[in-house]
PDB file of N, CA, C and O in Angstrom:
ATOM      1  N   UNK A   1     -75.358 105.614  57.073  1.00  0.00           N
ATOM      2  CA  UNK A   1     -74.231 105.233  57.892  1.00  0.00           C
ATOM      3  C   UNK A   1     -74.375 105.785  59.307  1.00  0.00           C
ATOM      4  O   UNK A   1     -74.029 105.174  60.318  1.00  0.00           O
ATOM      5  N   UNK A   2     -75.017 107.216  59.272  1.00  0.00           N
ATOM      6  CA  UNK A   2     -74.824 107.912  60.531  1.00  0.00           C
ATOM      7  C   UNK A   2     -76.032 106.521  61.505  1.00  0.00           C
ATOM      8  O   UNK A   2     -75.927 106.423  62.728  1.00  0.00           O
ATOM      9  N   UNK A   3     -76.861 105.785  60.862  1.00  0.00           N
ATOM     10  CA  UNK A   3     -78.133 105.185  61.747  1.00  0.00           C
ATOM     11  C   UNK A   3     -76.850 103.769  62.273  1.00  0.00           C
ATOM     12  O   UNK A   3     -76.928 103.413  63.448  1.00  0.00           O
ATOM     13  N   UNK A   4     -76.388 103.472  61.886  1.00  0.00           N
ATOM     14  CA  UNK A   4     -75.779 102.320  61.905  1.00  0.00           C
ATOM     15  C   UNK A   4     -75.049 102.483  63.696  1.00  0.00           C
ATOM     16  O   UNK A   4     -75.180 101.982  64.812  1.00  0.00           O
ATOM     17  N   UNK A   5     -73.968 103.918  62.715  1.00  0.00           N
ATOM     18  CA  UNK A   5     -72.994 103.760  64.235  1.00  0.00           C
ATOM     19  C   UNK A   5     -73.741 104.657  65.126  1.00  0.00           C
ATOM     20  O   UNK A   5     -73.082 104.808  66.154  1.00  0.00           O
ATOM     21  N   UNK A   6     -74.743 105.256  65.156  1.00  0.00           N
ATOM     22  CA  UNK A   6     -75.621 105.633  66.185  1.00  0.00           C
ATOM     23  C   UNK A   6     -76.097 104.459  67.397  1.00  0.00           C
ATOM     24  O   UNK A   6     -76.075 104.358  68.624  1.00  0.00           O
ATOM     25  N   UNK A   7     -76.542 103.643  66.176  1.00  0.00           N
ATOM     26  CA  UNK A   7     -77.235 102.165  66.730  1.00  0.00           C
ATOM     27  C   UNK A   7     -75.756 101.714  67.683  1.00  0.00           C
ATOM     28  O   UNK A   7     -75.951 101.587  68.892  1.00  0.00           O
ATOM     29  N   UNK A   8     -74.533 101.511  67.245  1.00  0.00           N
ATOM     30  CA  UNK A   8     -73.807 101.337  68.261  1.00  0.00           C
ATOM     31  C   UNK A   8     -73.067 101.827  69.100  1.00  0.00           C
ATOM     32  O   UNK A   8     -72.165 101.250  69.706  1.00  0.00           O
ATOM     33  N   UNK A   9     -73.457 103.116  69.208  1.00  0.00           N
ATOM     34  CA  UNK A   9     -73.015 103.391  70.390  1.00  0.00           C
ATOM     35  C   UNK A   9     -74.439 104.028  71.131  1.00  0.00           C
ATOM     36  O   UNK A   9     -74.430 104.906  71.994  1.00  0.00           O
ATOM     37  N   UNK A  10     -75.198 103.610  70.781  1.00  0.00           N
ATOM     38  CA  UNK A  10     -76.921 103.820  71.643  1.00  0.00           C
ATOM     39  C   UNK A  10     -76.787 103.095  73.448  1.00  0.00           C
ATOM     40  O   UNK A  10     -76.860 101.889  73.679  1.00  0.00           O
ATOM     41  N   UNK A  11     -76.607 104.063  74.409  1.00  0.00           N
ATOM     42  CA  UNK A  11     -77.162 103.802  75.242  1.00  0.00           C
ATOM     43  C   UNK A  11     -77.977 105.253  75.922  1.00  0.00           C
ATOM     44  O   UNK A  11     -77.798 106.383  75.469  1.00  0.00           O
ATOM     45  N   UNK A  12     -78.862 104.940  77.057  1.00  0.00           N
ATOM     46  CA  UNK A  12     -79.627 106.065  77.268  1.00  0.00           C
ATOM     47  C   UNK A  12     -79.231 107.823  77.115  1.00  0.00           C
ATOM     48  O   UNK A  12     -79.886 108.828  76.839  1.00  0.00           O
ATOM     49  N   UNK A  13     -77.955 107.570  77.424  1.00  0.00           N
ATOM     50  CA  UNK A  13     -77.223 109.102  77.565  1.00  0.00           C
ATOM     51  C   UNK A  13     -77.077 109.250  75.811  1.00  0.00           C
ATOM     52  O   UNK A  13     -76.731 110.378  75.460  1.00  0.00           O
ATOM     53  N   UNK A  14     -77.216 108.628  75.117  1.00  0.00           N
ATOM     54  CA  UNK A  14     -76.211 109.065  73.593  1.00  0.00           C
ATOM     55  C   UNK A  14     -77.758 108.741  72.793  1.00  0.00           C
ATOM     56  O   UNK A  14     -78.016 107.553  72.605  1.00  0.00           O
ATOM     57  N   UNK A  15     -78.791 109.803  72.320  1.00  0.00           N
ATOM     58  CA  UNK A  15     -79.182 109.430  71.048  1.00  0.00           C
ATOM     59  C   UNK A  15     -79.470 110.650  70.468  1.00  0.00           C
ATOM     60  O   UNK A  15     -79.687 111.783  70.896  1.00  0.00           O
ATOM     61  N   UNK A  16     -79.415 110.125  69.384  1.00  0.00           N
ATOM     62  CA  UNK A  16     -78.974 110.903  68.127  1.00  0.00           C
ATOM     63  C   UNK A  16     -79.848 111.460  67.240  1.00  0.00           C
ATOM     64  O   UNK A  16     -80.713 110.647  66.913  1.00  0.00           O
ATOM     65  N   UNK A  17     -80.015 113.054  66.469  1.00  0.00           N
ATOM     66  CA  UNK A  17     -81.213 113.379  65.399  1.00  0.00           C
ATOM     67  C   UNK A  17     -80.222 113.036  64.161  1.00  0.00           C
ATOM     68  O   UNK A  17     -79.077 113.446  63.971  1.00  0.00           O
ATOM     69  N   UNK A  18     -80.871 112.314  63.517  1.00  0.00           N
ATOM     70  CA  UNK A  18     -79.977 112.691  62.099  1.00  0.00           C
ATOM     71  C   UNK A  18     -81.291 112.844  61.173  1.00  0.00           C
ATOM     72  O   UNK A  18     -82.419 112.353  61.160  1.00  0.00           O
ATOM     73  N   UNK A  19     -80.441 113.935  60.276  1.00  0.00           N
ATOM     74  CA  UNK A  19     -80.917 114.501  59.665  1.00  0.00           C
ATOM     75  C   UNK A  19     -80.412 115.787  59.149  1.00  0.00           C
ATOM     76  O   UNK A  19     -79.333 116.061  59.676  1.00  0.00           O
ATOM     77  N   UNK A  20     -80.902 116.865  58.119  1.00  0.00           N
ATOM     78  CA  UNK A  20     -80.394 117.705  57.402  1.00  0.00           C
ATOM     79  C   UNK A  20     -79.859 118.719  58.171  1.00  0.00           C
ATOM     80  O   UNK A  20     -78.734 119.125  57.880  1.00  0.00           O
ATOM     81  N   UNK A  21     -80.733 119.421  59.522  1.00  0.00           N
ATOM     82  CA  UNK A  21     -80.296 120.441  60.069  1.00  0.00           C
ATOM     83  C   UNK A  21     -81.160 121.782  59.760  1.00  0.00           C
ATOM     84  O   UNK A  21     -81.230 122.743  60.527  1.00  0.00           O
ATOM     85  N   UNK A  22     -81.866 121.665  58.385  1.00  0.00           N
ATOM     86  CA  UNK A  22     -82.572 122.665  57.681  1.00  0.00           C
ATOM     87  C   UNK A  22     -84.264 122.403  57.277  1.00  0.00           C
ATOM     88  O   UNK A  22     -84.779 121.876  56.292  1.00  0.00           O
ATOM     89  N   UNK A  23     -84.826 122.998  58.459  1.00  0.00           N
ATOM     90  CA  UNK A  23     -86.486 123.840  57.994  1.00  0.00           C
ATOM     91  C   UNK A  23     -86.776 123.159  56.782  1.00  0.00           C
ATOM     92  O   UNK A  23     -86.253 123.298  55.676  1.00  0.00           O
ATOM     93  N   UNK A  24     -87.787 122.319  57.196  1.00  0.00           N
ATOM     94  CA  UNK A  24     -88.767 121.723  55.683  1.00  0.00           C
ATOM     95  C   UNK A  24     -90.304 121.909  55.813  1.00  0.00           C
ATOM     96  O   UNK A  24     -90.652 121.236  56.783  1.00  0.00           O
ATOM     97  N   UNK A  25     -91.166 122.411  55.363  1.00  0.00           N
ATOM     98  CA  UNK A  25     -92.528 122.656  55.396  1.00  0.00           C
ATOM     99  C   UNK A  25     -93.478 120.953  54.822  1.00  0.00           C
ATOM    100  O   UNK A  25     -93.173 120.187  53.908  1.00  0.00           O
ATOM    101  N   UNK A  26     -94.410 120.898  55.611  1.00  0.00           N
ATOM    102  CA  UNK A  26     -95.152 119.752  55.200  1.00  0.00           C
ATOM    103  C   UNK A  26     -95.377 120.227  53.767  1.00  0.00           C
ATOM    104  O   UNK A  26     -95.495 119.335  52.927  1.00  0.00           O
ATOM    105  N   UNK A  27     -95.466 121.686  53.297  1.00  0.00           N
ATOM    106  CA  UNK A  27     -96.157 121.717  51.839  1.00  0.00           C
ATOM    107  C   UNK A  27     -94.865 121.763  50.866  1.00  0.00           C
ATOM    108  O   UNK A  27     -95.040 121.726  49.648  1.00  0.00           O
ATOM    109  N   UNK A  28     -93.233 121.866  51.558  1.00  0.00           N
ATOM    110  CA  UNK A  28     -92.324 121.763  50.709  1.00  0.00           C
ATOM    111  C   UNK A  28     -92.167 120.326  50.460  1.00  0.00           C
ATOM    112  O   UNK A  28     -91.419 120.016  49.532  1.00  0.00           O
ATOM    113  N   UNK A  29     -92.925 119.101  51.336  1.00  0.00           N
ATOM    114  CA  UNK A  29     -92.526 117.705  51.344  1.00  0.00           C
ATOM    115  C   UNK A  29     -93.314 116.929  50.299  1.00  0.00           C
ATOM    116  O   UNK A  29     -92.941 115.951  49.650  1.00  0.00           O
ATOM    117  N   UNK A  30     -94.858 117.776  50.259  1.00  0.00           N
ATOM    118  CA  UNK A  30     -95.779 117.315  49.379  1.00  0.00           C
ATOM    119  C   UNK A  30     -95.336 117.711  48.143  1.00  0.00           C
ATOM    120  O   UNK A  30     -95.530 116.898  47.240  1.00  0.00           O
ATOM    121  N   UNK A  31     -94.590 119.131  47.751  1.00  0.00           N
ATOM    122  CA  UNK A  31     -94.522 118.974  46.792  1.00  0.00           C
ATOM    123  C   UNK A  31     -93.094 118.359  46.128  1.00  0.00           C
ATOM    124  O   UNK A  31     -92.737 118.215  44.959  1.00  0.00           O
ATOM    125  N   UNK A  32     -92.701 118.182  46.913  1.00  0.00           N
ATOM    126  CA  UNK A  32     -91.301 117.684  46.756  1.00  0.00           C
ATOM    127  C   UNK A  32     -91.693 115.789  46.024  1.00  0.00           C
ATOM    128  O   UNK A  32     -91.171 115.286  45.029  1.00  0.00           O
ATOM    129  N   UNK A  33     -92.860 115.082  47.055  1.00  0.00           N
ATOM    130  CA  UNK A  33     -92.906 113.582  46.840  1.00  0.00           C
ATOM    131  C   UNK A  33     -93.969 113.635  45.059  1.00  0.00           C
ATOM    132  O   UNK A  33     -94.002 112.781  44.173  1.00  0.00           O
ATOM    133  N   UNK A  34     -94.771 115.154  45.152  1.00  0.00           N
ATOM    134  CA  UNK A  34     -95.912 114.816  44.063  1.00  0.00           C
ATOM    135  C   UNK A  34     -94.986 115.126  42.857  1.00  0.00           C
ATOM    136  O   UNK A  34     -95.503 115.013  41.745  1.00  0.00           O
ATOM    137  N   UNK A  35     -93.585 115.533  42.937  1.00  0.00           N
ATOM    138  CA  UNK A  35     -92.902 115.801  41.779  1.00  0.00           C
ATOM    139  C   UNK A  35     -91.952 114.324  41.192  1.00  0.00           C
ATOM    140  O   UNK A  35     -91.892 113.691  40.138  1.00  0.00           O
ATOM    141  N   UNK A  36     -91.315 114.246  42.525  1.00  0.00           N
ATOM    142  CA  UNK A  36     -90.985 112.653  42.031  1.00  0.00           C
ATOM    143  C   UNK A  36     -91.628 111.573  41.763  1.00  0.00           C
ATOM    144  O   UNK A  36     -91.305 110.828  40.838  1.00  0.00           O
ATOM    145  N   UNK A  37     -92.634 111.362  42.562  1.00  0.00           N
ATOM    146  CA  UNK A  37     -93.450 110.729  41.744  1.00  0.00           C
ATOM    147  C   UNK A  37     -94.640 110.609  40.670  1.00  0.00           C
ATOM    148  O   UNK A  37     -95.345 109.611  40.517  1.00  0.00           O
ATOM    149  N   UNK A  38     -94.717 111.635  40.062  1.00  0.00           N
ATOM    150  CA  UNK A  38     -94.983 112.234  38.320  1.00  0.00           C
ATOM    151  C   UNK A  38     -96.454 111.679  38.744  1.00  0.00           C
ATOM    152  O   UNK A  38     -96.933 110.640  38.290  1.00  0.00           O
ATOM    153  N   UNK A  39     -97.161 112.617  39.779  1.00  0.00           N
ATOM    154  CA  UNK A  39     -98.530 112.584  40.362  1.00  0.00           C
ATOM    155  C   UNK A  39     -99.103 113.907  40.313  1.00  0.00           C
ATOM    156  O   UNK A  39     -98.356 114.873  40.473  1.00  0.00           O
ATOM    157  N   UNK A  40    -100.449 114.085  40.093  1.00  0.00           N
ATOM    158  CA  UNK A  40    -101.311 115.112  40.683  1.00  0.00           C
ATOM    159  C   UNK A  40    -102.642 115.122  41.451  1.00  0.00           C
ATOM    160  O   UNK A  40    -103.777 114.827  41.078  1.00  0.00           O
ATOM    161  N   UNK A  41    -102.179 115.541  42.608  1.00  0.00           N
ATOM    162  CA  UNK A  41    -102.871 115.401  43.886  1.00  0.00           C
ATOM    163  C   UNK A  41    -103.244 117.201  44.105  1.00  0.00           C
ATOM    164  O   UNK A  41    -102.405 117.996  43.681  1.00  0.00           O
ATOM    165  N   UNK A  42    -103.944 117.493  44.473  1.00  0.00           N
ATOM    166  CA  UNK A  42    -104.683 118.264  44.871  1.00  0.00           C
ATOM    167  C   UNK A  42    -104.373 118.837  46.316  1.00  0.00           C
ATOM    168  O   UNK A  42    -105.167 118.369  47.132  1.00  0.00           O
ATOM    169  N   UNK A  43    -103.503 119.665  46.846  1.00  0.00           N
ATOM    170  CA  UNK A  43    -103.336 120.224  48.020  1.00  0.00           C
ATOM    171  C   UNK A  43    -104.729 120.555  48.865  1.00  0.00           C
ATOM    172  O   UNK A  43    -105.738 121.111  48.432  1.00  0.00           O
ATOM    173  N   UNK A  44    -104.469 120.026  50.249  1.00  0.00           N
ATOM    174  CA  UNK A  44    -105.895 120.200  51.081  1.00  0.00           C
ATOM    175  C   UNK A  44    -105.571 120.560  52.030  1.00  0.00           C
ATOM    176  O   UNK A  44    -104.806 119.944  52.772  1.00  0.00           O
ATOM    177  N   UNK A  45    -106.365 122.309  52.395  1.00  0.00           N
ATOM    178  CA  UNK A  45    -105.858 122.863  54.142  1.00  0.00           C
ATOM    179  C   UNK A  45    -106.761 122.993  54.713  1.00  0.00           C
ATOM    180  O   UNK A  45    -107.941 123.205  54.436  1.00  0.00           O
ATOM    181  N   UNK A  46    -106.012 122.819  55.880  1.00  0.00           N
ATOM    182  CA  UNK A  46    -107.331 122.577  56.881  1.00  0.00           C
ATOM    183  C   UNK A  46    -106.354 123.433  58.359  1.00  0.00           C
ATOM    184  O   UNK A  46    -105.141 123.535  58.541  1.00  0.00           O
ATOM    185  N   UNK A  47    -107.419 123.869  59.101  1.00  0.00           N
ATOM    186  CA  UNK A  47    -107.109 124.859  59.802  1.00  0.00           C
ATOM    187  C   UNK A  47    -106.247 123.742  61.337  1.00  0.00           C
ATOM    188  O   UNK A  47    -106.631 122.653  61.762  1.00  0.00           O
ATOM    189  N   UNK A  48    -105.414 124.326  61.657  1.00  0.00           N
ATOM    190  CA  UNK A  48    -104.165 123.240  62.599  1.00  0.00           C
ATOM    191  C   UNK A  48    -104.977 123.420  63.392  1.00  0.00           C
ATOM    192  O   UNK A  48    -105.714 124.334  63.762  1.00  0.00           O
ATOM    193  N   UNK A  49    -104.619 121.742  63.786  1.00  0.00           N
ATOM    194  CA  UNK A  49    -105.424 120.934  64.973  1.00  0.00           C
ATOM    195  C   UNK A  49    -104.984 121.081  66.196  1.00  0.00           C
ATOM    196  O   UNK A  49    -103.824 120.675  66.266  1.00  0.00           O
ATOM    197  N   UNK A  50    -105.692 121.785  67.958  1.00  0.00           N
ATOM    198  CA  UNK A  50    -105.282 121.795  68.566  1.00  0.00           C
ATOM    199  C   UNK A  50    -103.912 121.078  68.987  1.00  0.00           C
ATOM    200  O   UNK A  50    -103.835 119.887  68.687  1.00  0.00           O
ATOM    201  N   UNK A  51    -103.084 121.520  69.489  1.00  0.00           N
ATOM    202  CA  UNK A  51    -101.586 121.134  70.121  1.00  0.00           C
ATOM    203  C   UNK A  51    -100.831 120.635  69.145  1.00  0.00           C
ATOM    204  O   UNK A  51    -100.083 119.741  69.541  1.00  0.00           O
ATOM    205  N   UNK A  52    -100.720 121.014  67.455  1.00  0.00           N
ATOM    206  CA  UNK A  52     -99.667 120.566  66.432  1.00  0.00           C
ATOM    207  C   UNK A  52     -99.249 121.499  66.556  1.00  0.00           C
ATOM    208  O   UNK A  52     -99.491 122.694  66.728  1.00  0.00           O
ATOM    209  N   UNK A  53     -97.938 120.230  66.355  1.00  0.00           N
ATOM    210  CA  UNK A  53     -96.845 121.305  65.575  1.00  0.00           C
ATOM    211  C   UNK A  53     -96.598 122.258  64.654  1.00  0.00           C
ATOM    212  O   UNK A  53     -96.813 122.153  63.446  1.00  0.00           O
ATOM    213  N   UNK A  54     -96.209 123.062  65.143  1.00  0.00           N
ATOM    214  CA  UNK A  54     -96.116 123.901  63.413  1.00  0.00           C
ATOM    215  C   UNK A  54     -94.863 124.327  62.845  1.00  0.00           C
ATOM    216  O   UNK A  54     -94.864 124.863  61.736  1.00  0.00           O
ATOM    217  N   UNK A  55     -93.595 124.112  63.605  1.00  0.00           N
ATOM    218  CA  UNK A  55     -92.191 124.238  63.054  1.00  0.00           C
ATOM    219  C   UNK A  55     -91.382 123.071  63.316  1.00  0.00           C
ATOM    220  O   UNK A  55     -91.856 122.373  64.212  1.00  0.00           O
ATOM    221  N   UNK A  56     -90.111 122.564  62.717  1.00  0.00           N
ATOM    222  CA  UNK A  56     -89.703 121.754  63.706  1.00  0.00           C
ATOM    223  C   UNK A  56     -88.249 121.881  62.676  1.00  0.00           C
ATOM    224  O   UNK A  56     -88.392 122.028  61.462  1.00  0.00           O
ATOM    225  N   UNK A  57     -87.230 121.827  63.141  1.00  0.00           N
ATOM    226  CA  UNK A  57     -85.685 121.457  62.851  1.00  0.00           C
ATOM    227  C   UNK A  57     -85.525 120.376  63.413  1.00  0.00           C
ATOM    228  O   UNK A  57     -86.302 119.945  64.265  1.00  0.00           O
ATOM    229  N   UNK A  58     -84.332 119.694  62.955  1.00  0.00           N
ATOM    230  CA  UNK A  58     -83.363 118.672  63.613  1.00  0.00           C
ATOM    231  C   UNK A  58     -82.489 119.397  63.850  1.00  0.00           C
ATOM    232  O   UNK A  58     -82.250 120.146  62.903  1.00  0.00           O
ATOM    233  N   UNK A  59     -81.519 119.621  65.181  1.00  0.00           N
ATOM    234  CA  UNK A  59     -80.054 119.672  65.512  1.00  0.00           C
ATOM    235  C   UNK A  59     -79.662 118.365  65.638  1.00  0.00           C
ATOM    236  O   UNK A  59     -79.889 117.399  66.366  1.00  0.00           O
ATOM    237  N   UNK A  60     -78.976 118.669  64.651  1.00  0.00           N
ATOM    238  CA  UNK A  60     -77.875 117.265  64.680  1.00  0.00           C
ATOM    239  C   UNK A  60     -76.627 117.542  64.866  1.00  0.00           C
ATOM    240  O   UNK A  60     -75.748 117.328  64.031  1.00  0.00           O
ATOM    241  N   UNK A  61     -76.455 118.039  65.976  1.00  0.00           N
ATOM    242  CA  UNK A  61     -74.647 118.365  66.126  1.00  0.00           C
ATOM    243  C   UNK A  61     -74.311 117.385  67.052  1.00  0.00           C
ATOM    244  O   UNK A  61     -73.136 117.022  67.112  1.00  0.00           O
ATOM    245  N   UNK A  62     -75.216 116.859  67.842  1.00  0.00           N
ATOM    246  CA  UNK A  62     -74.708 115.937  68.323  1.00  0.00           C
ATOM    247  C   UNK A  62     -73.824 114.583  67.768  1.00  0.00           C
ATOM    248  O   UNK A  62     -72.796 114.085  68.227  1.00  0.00           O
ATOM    249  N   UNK A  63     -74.607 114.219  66.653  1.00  0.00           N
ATOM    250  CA  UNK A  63     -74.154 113.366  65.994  1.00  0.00           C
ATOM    251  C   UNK A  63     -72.805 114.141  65.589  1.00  0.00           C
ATOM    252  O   UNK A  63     -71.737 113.827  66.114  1.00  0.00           O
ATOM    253  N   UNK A  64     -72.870 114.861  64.919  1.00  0.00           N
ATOM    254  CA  UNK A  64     -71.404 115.837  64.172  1.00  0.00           C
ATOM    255  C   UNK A  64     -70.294 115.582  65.553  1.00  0.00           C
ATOM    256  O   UNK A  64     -69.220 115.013  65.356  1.00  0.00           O
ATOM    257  N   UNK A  65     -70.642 116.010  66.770  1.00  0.00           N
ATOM    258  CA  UNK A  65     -69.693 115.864  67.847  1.00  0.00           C
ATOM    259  C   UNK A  65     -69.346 114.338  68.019  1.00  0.00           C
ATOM    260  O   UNK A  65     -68.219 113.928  67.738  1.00  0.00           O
ATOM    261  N   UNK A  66     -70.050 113.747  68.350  1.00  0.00           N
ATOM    262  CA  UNK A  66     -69.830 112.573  68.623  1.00  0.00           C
ATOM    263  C   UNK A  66     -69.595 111.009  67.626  1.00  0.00           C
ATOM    264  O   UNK A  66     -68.822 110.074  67.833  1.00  0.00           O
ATOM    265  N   UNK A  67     -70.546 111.209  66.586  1.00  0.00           N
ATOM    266  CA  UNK A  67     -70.105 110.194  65.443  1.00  0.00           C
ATOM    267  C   UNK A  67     -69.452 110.516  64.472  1.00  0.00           C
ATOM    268  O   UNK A  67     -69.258 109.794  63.494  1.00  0.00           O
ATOM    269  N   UNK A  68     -68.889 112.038  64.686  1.00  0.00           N
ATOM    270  CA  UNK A  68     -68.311 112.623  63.715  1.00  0.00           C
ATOM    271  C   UNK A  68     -69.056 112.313  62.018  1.00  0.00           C
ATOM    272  O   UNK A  68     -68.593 111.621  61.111  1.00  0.00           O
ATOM    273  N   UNK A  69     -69.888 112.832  62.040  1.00  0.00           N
ATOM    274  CA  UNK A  69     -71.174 112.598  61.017  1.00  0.00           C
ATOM    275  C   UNK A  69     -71.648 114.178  60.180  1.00  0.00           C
ATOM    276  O   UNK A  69     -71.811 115.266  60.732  1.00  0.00           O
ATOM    277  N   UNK A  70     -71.743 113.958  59.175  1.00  0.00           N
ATOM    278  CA  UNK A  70     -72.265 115.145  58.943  1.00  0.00           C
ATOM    279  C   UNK A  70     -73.502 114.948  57.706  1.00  0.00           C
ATOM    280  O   UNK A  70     -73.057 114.224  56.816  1.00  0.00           O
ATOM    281  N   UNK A  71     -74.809 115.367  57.452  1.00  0.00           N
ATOM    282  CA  UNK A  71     -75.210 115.059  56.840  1.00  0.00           C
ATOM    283  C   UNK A  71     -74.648 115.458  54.838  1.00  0.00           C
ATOM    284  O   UNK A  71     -74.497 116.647  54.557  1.00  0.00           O
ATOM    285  N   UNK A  72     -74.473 114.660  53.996  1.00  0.00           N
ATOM    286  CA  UNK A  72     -74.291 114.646  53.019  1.00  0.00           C
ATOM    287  C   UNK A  72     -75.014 113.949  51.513  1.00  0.00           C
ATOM    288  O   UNK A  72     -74.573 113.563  50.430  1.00  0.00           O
ATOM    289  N   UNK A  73     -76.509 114.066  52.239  1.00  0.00           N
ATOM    290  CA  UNK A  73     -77.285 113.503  50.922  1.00  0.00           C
ATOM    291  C   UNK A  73     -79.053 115.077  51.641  1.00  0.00           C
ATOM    292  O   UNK A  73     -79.763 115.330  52.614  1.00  0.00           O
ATOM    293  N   UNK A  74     -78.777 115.514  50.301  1.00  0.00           N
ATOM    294  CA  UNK A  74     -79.943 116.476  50.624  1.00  0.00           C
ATOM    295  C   UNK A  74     -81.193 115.841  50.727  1.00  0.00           C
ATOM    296  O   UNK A  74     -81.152 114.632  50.497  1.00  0.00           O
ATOM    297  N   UNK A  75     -82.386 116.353  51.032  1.00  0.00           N
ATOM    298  CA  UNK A  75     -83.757 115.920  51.513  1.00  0.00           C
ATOM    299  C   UNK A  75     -84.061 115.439  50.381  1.00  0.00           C
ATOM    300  O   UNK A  75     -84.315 114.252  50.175  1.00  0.00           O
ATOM    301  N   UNK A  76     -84.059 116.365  49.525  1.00  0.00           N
ATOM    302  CA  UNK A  76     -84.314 116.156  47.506  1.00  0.00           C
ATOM    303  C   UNK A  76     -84.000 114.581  47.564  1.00  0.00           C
ATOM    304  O   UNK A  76     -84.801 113.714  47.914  1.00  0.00           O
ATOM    305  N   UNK A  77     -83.088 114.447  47.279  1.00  0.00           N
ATOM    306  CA  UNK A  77     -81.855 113.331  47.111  1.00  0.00           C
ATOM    307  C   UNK A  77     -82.082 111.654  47.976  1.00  0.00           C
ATOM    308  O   UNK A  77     -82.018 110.471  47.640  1.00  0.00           O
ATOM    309  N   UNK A  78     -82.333 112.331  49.070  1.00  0.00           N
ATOM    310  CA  UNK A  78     -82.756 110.939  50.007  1.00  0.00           C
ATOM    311  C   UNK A  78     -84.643 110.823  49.831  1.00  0.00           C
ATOM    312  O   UNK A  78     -85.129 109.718  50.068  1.00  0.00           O
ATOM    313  N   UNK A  79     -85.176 111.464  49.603  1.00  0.00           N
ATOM    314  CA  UNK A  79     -86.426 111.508  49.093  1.00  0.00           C
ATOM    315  C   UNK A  79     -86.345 110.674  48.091  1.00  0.00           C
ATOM    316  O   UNK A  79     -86.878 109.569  48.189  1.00  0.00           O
ATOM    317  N   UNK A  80     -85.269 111.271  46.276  1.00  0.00           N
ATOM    318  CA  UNK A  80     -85.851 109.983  45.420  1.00  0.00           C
ATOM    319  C   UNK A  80     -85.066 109.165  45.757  1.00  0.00           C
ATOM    320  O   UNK A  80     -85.412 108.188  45.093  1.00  0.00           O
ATOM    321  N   UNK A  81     -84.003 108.796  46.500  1.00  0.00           N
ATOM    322  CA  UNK A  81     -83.318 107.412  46.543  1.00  0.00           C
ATOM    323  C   UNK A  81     -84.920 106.546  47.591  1.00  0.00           C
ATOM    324  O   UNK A  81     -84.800 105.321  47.573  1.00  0.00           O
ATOM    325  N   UNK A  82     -85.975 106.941  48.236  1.00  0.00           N
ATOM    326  CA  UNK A  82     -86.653 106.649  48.841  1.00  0.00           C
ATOM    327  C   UNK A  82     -88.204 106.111  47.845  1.00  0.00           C
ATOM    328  O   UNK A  82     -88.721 104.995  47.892  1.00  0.00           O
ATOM    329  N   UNK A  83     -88.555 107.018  47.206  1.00  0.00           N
ATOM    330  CA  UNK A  83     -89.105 106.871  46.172  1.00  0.00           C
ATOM    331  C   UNK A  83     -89.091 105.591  45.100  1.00  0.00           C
ATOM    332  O   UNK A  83     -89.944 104.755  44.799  1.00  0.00           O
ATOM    333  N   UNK A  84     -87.805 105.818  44.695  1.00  0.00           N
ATOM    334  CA  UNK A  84     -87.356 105.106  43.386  1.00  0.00           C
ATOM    335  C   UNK A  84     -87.032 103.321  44.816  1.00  0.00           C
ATOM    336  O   UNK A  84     -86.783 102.399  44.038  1.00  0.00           O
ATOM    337  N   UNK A  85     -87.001 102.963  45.724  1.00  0.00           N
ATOM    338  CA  UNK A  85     -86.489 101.851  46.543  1.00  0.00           C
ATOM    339  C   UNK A  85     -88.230 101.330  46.532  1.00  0.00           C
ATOM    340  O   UNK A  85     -88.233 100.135  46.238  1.00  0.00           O
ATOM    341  N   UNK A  86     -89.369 101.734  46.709  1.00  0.00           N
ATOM    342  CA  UNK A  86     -90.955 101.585  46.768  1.00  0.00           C
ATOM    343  C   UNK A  86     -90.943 101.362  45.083  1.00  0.00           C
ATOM    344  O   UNK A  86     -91.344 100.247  44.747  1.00  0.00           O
ATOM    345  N   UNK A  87     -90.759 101.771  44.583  1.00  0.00           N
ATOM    346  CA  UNK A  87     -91.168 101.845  43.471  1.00  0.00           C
ATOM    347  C   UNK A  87     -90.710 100.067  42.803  1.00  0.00           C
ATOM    348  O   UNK A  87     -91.424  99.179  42.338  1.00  0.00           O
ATOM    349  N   UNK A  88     -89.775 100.117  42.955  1.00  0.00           N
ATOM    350  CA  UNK A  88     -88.604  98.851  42.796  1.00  0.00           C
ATOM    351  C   UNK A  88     -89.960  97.638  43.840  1.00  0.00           C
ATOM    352  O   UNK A  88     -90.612  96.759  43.277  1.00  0.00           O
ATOM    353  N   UNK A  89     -90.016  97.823  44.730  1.00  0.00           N
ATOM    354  CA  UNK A  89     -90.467  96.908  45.565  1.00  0.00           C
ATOM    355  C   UNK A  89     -91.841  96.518  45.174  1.00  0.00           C
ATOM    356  O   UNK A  89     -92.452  95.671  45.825  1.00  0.00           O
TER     357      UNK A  89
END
């Protein structure tokens, strides 16, 4: 919902992060997708590639201020509703 009324009230001054608000690790995401989807994959590190990232949050208060939005489906949660929609397809 929050992408919808973002989308309308989108002009240059107003855009929006949505999202949880809360620190996720690429290796909390892998293991998060290799659990829902009842896989075993093999974790592979490799030493970070000049100029990556290595932390990143969303602030989303903007949205909270302005679309009066707050996030209410956890990463978990929108992960298998994401999952299980591919799977279907």
């Amino acid at each position: 919902m929050a992408n919808v009324t973002a989308l309308e009230m989108h002009t240059s001054e107003n855009i929006f992060n949505i999202g949880t608000g809360t620190e996720t690790t690429v290796n909390q995401l892998f293991n998060h997708l290799k659990n829902l989807l009842n896989i075993y994959i093999e974790e592979k590190h490799a030493p970070a590639q000049q100029g990556e990232q290595l932390r990143s949050v969303i602030d989303c208060e903007r949205a909270k201020n302005l679309l009066n939005w707050i996030p209410n489906t956890s990463l978990l949660d929108g992960l298998k509703k994401t999952c299980d929609f591919f799977k279907q397809e």
